[in-house]
Every structure is written in C-alpha cells, then in structure tokens.
C-alpha positions in Angstrom: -6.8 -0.4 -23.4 -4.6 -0.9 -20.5 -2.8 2.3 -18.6 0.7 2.5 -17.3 -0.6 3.6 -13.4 2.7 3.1 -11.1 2.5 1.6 -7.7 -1.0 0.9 -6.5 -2.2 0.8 -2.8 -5.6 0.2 -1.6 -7.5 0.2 1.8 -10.4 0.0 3.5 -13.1 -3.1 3.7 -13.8 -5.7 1.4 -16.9 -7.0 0.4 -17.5 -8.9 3.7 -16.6 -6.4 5.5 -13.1 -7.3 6.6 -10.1 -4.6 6.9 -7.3 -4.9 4.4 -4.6 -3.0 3.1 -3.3 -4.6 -0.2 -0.6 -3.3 -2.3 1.1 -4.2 -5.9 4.3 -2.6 -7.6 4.1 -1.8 -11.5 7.2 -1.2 -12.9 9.0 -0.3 -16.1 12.4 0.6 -15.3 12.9 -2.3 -12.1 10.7 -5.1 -12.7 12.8 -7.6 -11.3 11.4 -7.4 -7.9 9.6 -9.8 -5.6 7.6 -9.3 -2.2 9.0 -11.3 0.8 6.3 -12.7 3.6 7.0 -12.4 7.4 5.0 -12.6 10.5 4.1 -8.7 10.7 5.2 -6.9 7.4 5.8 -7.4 3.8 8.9 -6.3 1.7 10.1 -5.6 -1.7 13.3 -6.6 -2.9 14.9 -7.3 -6.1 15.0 -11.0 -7.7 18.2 -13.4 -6.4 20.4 -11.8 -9.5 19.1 -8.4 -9.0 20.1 -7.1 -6.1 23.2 -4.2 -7.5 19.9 -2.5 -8.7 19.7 -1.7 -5.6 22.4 1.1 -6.3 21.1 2.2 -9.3 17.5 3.0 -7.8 17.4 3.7 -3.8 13.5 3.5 -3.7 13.0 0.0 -4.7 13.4 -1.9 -1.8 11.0 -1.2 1.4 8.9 -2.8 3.5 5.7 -2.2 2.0 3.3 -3.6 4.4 3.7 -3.2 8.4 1.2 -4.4 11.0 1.6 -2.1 14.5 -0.7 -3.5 17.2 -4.1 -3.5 15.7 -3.4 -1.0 12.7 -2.2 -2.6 8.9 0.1 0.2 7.5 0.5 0.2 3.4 2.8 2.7 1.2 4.8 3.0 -1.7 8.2 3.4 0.0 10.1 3.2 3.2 7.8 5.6 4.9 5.9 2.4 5.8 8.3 2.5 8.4 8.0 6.2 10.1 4.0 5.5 10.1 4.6 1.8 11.8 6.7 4.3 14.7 4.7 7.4 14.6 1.9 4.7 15.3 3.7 2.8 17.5 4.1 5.5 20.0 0.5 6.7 20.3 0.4 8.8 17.2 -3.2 8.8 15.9 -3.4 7.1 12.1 -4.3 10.4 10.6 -1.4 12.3 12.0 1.2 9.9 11.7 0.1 9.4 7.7 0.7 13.3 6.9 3.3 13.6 9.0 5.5 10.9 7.3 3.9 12.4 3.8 5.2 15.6 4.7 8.4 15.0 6.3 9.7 12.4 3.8 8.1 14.4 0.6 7.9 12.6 -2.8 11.0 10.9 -4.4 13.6 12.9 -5.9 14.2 10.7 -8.8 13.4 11.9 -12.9 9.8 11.8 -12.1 9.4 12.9 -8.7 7.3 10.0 -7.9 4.7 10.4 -5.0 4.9 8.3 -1.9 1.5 7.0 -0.8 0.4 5.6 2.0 -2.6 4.4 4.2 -3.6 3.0 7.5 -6.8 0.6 8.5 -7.8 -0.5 12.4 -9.0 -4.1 12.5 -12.3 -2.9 14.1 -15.4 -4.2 13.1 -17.7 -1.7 14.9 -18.2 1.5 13.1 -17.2 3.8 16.2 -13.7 2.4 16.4 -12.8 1.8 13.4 -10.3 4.3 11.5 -8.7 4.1 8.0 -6.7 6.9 5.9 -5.5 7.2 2.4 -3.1 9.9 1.5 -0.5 11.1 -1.2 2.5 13.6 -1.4 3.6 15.1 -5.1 5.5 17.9 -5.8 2.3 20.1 -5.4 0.3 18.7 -3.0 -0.3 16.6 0.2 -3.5 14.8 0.9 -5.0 12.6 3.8 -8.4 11.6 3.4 -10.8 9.7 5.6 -12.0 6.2 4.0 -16.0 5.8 5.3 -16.6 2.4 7.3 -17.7 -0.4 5.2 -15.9 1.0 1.5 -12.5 0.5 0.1 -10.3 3.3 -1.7 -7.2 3.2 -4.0 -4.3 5.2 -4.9 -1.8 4.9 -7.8 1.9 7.1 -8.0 0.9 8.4 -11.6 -2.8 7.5 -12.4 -5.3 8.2 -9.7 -3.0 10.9 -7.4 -6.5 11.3 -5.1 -8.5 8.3 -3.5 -10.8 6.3 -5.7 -13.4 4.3 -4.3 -13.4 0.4 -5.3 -15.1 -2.6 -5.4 -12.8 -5.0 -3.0 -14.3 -8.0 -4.2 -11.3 -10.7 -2.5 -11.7 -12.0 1.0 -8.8 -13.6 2.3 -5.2 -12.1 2.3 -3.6 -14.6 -0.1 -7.0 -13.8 -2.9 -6.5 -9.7 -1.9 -2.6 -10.0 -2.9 -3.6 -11.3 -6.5 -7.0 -9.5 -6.6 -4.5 -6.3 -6.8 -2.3 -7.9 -8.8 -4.9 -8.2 -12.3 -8.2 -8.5 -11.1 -11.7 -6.5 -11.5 -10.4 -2.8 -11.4 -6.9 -3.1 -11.2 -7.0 -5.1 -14.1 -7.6 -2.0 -16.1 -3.5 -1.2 -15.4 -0.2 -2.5 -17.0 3.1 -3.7 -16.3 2.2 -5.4 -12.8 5.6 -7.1 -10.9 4.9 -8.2 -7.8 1.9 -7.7 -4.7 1.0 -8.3 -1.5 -1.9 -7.8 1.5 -3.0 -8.1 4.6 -7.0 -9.2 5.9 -7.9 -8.8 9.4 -10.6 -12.0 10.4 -9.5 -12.5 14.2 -6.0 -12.0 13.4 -3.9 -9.8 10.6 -3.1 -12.4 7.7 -0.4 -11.6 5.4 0.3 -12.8 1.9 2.6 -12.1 -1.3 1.8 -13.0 -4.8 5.2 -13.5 -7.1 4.0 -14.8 -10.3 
C-alpha cells in the first residue's frame, strides 16, 4: 500500500559513486506544477494555466535545485536560495544548511510543513567530500552528516529524519525519474513533478514532467 509522504529530497552518492542531489514534489492540494531546467538550478512552477495559484499558495514556486561552485544545493522551498548565498560567500555546507533551517523555520500554512534541505560537494575523495541532510518542523531542527559513498532521504510528512537509500540511477536525467516512482520512492503517492543533479566531470541537471 502506497503512503501520502509530501515533498522528497535525497542526497548523497549513487551506486557508482557519483554526488547527486535529486528532488520530486508530491502534491494533493497543487498538483499542477512542473520543474523548469537551466544551466545551474532547477525550478518549480505551476502548469501554463496555473499560474493565479501562485496567490492561493506562496510556497509552491522555488527554485529547488541550485549549483554554487562545486556544491549541488536541494530543498523543499525557497531556502534553496539563502544556502546557494550563505555558500556562496564561504559559509561552510553545514552552517549555511541550519542556518537557512533556522532562520526561515517551517511554512506557516494549515500544516506547518517542514522545509528540507541538503548539500553535496562534487568530490570524489573521501577527505574532501562534504554532504548534509537536514529538516526544520515546528519542534525540531536537524542537520545531519551523510557518510561518503551512501545516499539519504527526507520527506515533509513521512520520514522527518534521514533515511538511508539505495540510489540505484546514474545519470541526472535517470536520478530525476528514479525519485519520481522508482525502487524506494516508489513506495509513495501522488508524485507531480522531479528533478536532479549528478556530478561526473561536471554538475548535470535534469527535470522529469510526465
């Protein structure tokens, strides 16, 4: 039996060992929504049709995927945005996760949604490579370190701590629809839209709109 989960983010490595960030929207109130492409980020916006919903709901457009030198920032909301700056300015991944988590706070809407987030360095090599996880709801705020080589995921209403996952897609384009139905995540309903990003040489980006 399938369970309603909310926004999913994951992070970490995939099976060969590549960083990722990969990110799908599940919706029941807004699912009219789509995820753009451009060079260094990914958005969420509402279908051609859609976009007064904009009004009724303030959290359903953001950029949901942001890449900041070597780092690929995911989240749940606009505080994609903060992290890419905070980062941007020499703020180490870590910090500049709990410090958008706490600053920003979950969303004041009926359910007081939790924002997410995480962060992933394209490194390879085990002594420079970084990745974070975290979550903010109205009684907590988490950050927690991902180990090199695994992969860990984060839903708004299912699983409010890091989970670790098999990552079993390899390129961006396979990640964004791996997230979207596929091995664990097909375990949860009502998916919109998704999107990722793969580091092999370069950051990759892809969106998967069914």
């Amino acid at each position: 039996m399938k369970v309603y989960t909310g926004r999913i983010l994951s992070s970490g490595m995939n099976k060969d060992g590549k960083p990722f960030v990969a990110y799908r929207v599940s919706s029941r109130s807004f699912p009219n929504r789509q995820c753009l492409k451009y060079d260094d980020r990914a958005a969420i916006v509402p279908k051609e049709g859609f976009e007064k919903d904009i009004y009724k709901n303030a959290y359903i457009a953001y950029n949901s995927i942001c890449i900041v030198d070597d780092v690929a920032i995911v989240s749940n909301g606009s505080q994609t945005d903060v992290i890419a700056d905070k980062i941007g300015v020499g703020m180490n991944i870590r910090d500049a996760i709990a410090y958008s988590l706490l600053t920003m706070d979950y969303e004041k809407d009926d359910y007081n949604t939790p924002r997410s987030a995480a962060a992933v360095t394209s490194s390879g090599k085990e002594d420079e490579y970084e990745c974070y996880i975290g979550i903010v709801n109205d009684r907590k705020i988490l950050v927690e370190h991902v180990p090199f080589g695994k992969a860990a995921f984060i839903s708004t209403y299912g699983s409010q701590a890091p989970d670790l996952v098999e990552f079993e897609a390899q390129s961006a384009t396979d990640s964004a629809k791996f997230i979207f139905g596929e091995g664990t995540f097909a375990n949860y309903e009502k998916p919109v839209t998704s999107c990722a990003a793969v580091f092999d040489g370069e950051w990759t980006i892809d969106v998967y709109n069914p």
